[in-house]
N, C-alpha and C positions, 0 to 999 in steps of 0.2 A: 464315093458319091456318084449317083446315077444322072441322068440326063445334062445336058448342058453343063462346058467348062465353066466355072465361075472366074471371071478376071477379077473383078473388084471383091477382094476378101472383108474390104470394111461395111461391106453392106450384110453380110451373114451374123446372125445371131450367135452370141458367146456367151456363156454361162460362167460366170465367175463362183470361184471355187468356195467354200465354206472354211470360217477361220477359226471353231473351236473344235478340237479332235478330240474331248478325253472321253474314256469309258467310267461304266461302273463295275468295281466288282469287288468281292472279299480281299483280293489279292492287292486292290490298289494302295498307293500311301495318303491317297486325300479322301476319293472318292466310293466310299463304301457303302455297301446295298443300308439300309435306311427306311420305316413306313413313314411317310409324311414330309422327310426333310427335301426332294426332288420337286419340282415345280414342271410344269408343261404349258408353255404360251404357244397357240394358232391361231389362224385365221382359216374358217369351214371353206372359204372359196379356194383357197390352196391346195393341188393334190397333193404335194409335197409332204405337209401338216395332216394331211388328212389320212393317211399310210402309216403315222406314228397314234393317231387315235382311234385307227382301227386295230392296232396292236395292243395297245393300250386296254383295251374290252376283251380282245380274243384271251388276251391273258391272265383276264380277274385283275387289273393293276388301278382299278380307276380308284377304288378306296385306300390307294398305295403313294400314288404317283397323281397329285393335283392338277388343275387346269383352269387356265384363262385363257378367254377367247376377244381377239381384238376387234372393233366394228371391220363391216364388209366395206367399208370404202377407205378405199387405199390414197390420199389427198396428198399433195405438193408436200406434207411436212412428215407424212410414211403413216404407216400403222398407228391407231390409238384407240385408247381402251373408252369405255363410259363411266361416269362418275355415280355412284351409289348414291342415294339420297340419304344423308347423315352419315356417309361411312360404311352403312349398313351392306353385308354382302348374303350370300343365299348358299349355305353349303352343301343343301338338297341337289344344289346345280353341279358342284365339283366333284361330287362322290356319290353320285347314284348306283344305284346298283349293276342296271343297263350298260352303263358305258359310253351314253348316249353322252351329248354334248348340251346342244339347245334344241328344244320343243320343235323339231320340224314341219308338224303341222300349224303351231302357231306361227311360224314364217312365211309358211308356203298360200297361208288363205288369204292373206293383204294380196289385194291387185300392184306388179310392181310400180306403172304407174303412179301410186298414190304414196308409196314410200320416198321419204327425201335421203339427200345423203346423209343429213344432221339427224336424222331419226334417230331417239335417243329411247329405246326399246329393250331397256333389263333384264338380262337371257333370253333376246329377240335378233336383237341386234349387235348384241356382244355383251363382255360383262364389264364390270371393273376389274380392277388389279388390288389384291384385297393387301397386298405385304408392302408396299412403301408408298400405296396413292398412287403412282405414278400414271400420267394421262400418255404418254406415248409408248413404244415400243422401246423406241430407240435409248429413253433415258437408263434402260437395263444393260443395255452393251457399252454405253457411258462408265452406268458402275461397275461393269465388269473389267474395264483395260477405258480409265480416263481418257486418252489421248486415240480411245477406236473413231478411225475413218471411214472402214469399211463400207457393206451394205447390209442397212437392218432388214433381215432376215426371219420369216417365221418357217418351220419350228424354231422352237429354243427348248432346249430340258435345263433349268436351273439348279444351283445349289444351294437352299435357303441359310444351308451351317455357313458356307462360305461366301456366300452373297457375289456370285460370278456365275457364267456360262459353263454348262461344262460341254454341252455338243450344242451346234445349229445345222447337222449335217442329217438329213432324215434318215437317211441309211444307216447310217452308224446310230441312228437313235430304236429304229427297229428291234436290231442286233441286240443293242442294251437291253430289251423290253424284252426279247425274244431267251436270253441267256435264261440260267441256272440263279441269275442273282437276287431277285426278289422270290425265291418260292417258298422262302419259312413265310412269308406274309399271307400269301395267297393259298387256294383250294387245291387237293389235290389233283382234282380234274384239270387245273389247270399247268399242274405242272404237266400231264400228259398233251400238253401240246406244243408243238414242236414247227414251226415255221421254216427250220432250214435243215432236216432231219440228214442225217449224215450220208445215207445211202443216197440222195439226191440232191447234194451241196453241190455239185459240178456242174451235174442237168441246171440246175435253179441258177446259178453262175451266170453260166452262158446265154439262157433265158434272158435273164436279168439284162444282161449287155448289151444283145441287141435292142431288146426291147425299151431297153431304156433312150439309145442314141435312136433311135428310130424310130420310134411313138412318144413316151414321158415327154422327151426333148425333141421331139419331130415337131408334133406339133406347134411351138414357140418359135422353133428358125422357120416355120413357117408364118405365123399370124407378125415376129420382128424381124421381118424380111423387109431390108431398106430399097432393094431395088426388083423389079419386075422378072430381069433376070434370074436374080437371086430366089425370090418367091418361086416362080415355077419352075424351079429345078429343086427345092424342097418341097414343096406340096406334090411330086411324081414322087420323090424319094417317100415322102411321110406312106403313101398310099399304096407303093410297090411293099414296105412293112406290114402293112395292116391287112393285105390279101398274103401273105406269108404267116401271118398270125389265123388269117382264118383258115387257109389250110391245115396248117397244125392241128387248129381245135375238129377241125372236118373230119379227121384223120384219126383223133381222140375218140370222138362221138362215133362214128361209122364199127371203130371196133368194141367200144359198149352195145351197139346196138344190135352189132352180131351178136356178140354172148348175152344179149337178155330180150332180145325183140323189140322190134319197133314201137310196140304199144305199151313197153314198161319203162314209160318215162321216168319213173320214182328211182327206179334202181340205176338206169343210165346215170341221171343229174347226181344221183349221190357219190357218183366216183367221177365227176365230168369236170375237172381242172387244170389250168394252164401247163402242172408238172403233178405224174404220179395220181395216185388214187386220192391224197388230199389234199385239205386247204392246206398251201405254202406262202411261203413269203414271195413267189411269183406270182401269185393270185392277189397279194397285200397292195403290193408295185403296180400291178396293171392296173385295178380298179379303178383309182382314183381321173387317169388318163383317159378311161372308156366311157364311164359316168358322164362325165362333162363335153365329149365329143358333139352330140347332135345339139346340145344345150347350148355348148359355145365356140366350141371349136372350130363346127360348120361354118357357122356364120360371121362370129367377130373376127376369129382366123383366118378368115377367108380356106377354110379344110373343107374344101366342096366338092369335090370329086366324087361325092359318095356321101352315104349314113349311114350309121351301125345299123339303126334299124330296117331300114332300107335294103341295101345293099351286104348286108356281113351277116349270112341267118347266125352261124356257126358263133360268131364272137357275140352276137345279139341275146342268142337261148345260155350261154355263158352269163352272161353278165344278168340278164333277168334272175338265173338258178343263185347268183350271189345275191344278191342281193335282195331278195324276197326270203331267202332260204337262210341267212346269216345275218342275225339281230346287228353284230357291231357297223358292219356296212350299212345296212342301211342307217340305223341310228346316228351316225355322224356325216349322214349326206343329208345334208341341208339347198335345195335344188334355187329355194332361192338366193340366199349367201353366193352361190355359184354365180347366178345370172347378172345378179346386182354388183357383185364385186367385181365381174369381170368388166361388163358393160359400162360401167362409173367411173372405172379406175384410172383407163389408158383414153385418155381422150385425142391421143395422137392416132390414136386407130378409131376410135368412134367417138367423134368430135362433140355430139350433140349427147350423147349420152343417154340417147334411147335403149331401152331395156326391149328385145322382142318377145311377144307373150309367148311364142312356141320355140320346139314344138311340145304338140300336148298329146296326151301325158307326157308329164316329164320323165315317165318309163312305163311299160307294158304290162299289166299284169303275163306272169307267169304259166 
């Protein structure tokens, strides 16, 4: 850890670990690949969740591998879902073809202002839970292990034959999605994609690692930083990463732009990724952390030292080329979901619960 000793360890931010580890695959004794019997519960303001739904699309699984989305405000009693009118659910919602989640544009045109927390908006604001009613989150980790104390936690990949958890750990749920074990379901275009390709499991590794203690998790010991101390000595650390990240991509770019010239953006951007000439699962991981930087990070986090778009051209032309370039990313970025659920949520950090309109655009055209 960089700048200033920290004396008081109880004021730094701690990530408590995840309590369901299991996988899927041919080879297990419960858990075997399956169309339809796997469930997937998020929340769109989550990057966590939102890294398991962008895999979920990159790999044809959305007519495989189901999904509910719980409302963006996160209240005193945790996550909860909305109630259908009669029962009735929308399966156009769970199994589109896109991979999309909820209607981004239908979200993103309400002024947040005018939306309340109770806003009760049916593939707007989240959906129902179409397999046992249940109105919270938490009553699924209830039925999974009675006597769970834990933290209810989104993702969740469920098992509807055995009506339990089988991961709440995003990463391991990737993995799952990313495997060999759903591809008699799916296209075969999509078994040709490969998120953790073997030749660059090690590069992607170490990516991973740092970037995850250092940006994913940077960010958070920075915005639940209990003391002042503590704070800016993670907001140096977060932002001595994120100019280490922009050098890498500097570094990346500079040599596409030798071998293709500076005027043939098209061919640059199409090999322009965090690892290797393709999309990887280091590209999957970062996203969701860069997305919400200027949205919230900046500001409710007190992560001000800077702005992607501002300040980082390198991680900035990155992250536009994804996500304009790459239907699942975009499609499962919901900008207002972000804004509302972050700004709502934590009222120990923003007491009043103002939503700030920027910045605008909430990204750049390309």
């Amino acid at each position: 850890m960089s700048g200033k000793s920290i004396s008081n360890r109880k004021d730094e931010f701690k990530r408590q670990p995840s309590s369901f580890r299991e996988i899927i695959s041919v080879d297990h004794p419960v858990y075997k690949p399956a169309k339809g019997r796997y469930w997937l519960y998020v929340a769109l303001s989550c990057p966590w969740a939102q890294r398991t739904l962008i895999t979920r699309a990159l790999k044809g699984l959305a007519p495989v591998i189901g999904c509910s989305v719980v409302h963006w405000h996160l209240d005193d009693k945790g996550w909860r879902f909305l109630q259908a009118p009669n029962g009735e659910t929308n399966e156009r919602h769970w199994f589109n073809i896109a991979g999309g989640i909820i209607s981004a544009t239908a979200s993103s045109s309400t002024p947040v202002a005018g939306v309340d927390n109770n806003a009760h908006r049916l593939l707007i604001d989240g959906t129902n839970e179409p397999h046992y009613g249940y109105k919270r989150l938490s009553e699924l980790y209830i039925r999974a292990e009675s006597n769970y104390n834990g933290r209810v936690t989104v993702p969740i990949l469920w098992d509807l034959k055995t009506c339990t958890i089988v991961n709440n750990e995003s990463s391991d749920i990737i993995r799952i999605m990313n495997s060999s074990a759903f591809d008699e379901f799916v296209s075969e275009q999509h078994h040709q994609i490969d998120l953790v390709p073997l030749h660059l499991e090690a590069q992607i590794a170490k990516f991973n690692s740092w970037v995850y203690d250092g940006i994913n998790n940077g960010v958070y010991k920075v915005g639940f930083a209990k003391s002042a101390e503590v704070y800016e000595s993670e907001v140096t650390t977060l932002f001595q990463n994120l100019d280490r990240l922009e050098n890498h991509l500097e570094e990346k770019y500079t040599k596409l732009e030798a071998e293709y010239g500076k005027n043939n953006k098209n061919k640059i951007l199409a090999r322009f990724f965090a690892i290797g000439d393709t999309l990887t699962e280091a590209d999957v991981r970062l996203y969701p952390t860069i997305i919400r930087f200027d949205l919230v990070y900046h500001q409710h986090f007190k992560c001000n030292l800077g702005t992607i778009r501002d300040d980082y051209p390198y991680i900035y032309t990155w992250l536009r080329s994804i996500y304009w370039c790459y239907g699942p990313f975009q499609h499962t970025t919901d900008f207002n979901h972000i804004k509302l659920g972050y700004t709502r949520s934590q009222p120990r950090i923003n007491l009043l619960g103002i939503t700030p309109l920027g910045p605008k655009p909430d990204i750049q055209p390309l």
